[in-house]
N, C-alpha and C positions, 0 to 999 in steps of 0.2 A: 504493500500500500504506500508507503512512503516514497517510493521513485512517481511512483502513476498522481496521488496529488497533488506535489507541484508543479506537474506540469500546467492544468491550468492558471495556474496563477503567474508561470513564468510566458507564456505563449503569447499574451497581448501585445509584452513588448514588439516582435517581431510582427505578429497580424498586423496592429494597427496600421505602419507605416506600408506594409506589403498594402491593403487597404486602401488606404487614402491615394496610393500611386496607381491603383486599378482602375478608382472611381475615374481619373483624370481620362481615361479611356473610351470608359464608357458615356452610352447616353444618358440624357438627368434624370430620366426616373429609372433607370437601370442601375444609376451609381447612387440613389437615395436608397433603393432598397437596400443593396450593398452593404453601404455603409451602415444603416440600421440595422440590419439583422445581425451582419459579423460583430457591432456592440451588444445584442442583446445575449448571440448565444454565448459570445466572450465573457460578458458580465452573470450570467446563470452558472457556467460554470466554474469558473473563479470563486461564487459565493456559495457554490457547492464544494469547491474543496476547502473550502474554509470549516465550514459545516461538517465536514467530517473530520481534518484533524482536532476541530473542538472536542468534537464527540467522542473518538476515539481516546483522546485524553480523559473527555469526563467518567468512559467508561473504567477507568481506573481509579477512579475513585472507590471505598468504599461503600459512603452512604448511596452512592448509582448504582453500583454493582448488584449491589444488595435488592433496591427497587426491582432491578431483573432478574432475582437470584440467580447473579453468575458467582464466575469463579476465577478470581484474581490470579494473575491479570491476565484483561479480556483484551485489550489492543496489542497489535503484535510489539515486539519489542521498541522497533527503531525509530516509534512514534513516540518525543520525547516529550517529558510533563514543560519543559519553556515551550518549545512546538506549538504544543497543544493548548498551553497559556496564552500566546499571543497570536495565536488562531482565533481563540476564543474575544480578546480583544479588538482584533478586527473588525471580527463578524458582528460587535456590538456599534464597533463604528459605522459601520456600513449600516443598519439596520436603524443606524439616527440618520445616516444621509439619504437615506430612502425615505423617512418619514419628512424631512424637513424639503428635502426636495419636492417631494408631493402635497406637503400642505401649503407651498410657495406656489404653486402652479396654481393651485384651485384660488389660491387669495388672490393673486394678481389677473386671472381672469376673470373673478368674479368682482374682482375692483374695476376692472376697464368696462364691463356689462353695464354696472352702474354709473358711468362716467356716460357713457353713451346712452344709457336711457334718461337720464336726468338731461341732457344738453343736447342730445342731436334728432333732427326730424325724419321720419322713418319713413319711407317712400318702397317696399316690397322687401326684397332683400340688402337695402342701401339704407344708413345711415348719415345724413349729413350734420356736421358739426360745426354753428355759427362760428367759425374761426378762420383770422382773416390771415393766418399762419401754414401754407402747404401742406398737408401732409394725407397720406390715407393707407391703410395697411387692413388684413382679414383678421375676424375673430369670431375665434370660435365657438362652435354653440355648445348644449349640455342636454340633456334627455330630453325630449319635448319638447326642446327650443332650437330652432335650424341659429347655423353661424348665420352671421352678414358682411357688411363692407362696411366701412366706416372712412366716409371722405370728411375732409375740411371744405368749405367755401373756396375757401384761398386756394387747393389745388385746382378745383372745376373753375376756375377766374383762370391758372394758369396754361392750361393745356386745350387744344381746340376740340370740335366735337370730334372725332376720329380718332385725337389722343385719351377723349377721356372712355372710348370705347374700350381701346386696346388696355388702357390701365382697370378698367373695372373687369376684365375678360383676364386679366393676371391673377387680379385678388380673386376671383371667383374659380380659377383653378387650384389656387391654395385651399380653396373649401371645398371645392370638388375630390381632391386628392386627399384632404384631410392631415394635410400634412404637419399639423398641429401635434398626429399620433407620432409622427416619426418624431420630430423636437422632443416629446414628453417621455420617450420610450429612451431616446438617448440619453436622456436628463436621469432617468433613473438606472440606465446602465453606469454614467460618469460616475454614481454614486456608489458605483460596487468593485470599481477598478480605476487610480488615476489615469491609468495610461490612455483609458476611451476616452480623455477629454480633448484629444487630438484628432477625435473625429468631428468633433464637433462646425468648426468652420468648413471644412467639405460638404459635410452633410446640409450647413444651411445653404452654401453654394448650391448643391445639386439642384437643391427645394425650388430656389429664386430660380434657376437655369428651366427644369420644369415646367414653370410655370409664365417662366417667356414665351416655352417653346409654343405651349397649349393657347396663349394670347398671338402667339403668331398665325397658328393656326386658325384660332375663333375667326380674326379678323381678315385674315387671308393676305398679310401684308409682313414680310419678317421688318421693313426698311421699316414702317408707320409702328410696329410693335419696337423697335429698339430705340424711334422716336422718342416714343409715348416713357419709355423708362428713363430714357438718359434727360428729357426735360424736368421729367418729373423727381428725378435725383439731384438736379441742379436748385430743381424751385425747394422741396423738403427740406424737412428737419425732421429730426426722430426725439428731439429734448419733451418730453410728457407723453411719449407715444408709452401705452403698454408692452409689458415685457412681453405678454402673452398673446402678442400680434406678432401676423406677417405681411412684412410691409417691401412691396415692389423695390423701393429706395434702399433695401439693405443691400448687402454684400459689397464683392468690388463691381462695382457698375460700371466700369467702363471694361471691363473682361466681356460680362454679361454684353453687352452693349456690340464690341466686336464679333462674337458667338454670333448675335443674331445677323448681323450681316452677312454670315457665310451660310451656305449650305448645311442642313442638318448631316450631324456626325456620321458614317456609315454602321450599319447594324453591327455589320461581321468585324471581329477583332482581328487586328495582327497577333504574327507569333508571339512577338515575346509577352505582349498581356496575357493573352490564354495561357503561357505556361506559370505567369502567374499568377492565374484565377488557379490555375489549379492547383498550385503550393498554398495558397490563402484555405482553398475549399479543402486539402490535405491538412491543412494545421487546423481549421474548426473542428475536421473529425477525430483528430487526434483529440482534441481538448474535450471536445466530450466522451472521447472511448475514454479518458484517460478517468476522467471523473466518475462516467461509471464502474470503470475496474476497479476504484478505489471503493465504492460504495459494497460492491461485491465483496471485496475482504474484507473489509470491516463486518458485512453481516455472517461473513464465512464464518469470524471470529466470534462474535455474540453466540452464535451456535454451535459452535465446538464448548464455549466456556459453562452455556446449557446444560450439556449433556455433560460435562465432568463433575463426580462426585465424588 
């Protein structure tokens, strides 16, 4: 057991950056999933080995042991009581940055809902907010309440009608795609491993990239879509924008901006990314076989200590 769980905990260093160099490859909802997913199952299993050298310790304890009537000791040897100590410390830290990270999410967009309901006029799925300050970004909604858009005065005064098409056709693919789930999903993976917080600026890149691509398409113009963002980056501000909005004007906009000018990316990869999807797709499985191998001896162990009397 001791070889097989650390491995995930040691595997993200290397994923992530294999990772963020694949996403660069691929297409933006191709490289959002990506990157989402390789944080989430990185982060599952990571706070699954954590979770068992805790355990594995704790089962050496007496007063445990006893609750199972085993028979000491039940973890194989080379899982040592510090190990297992600061296993155990971890998995507590992690377990507050899960809680505080998620009850940070629900505040801040439940604080921008009321920002927006108290101040802006509601016209279907648009919000307008008397503000003579640029800005507009998507926020999203909660059970029984669909997201919307939330513009300013000040950016519909800035951009023409064509641009304000291709901008509302941005944010409405941000709701469309929901991509509020991948931000929240990474938010709670950062919380279980640091190294995933080096996903995080790819990931929003992908998001924003996405969601050009789909305003390019709405409007059937890539030159009037990369307009419609690059004026509307120029006019914005993001200073009292919600944390828990996505807003056209984030990222690097003028990357975004050159992207849309070219031709969309081709599906099919070259070689060298494919052989790194597949070392990337090789080290996720590792890191989960490794976690449940470990999970395996550990119960191997509880039932050998079982049966001994």
């Amino acid at each position: 057991m001791i070889y097989a769980v650390w491995v995930p905990l040691l595997l993200p260093l290397p994923a992530v950056p294999a990772a963020r160099r694949l996403a660069e490859a691929l297409a933006p909802r191709a490289a959002a999933w990506l990157l989402a997913g390789t944080a989430v199952v990185l982060a599952v299993c990571s706070t699954a080995a954590l979770g068992l050298l805790a355990g594995a310790g704790a089962l050496r304890l007496r007063p445990v042991a006893a609750l199972g009537h085993l028979v000491l000791p039940v973890a194989a040897d080379e899982v040592t009581v510090p190990a297992a100590c600061g296993a155990a410390v971890l998995l507590a830290a992690v377990a507050a940055a899960l809680v505080r990270a998620g009850r940070a999410h629900v505040l801040l967009a439940e604080r921008a809902r009321r920002t927006a309901d108290a101040a802006g006029t509601v016209a279907g799925d648009l919000t307008v907010l008397d503000d003579s300050a640029p800005d507009a970004y998507a926020l999203p909604g909660r059970p029984g309440r669909p997201g919307r858009i939330v513009v300013t005065a000040g950016m519909l005064r800035a951009l023409d009608p064509a641009e304000r098409e291709a901008l509302l056709a941005h944010e409405r693919a941000h709701l469309a795609g929901r991509h509020h789930v991948f931000l929240g999903a990474l938010a709670l993976a950062c919380a279980c491993h640091p190294a995933l917080w080096l996903l995080r600026a790819p990931l929003s890149y992908a998001l924003e990239r996405w969601a050009d691509e789909s305003a390019a398409w709405a409007v059937g113009d890539r030159r009037l879509a990369a307009r419609a963002i690059g004026r509307a980056a120029l006019a914005g501000r993001s200073a009292g924008r919600p944390l828990a909005a996505l807003s056209a004007t984030a990222g690097p906009v003028p990357r975004r901006v050159a992207a849309l000018l070219h031709p969309p990316a081709p599906a099919r990869l070259p070689r060298p990314p494919r052989l790194l999807a597949a070392a990337l797709a090789a080290a996720l499985a590792l890191s989960a076989a490794s976690a449940l191998h470990a999970a395996y001896d550990l119960h191997g162990a509880i039932e050998l200590a079982q049966t001994v009397r």
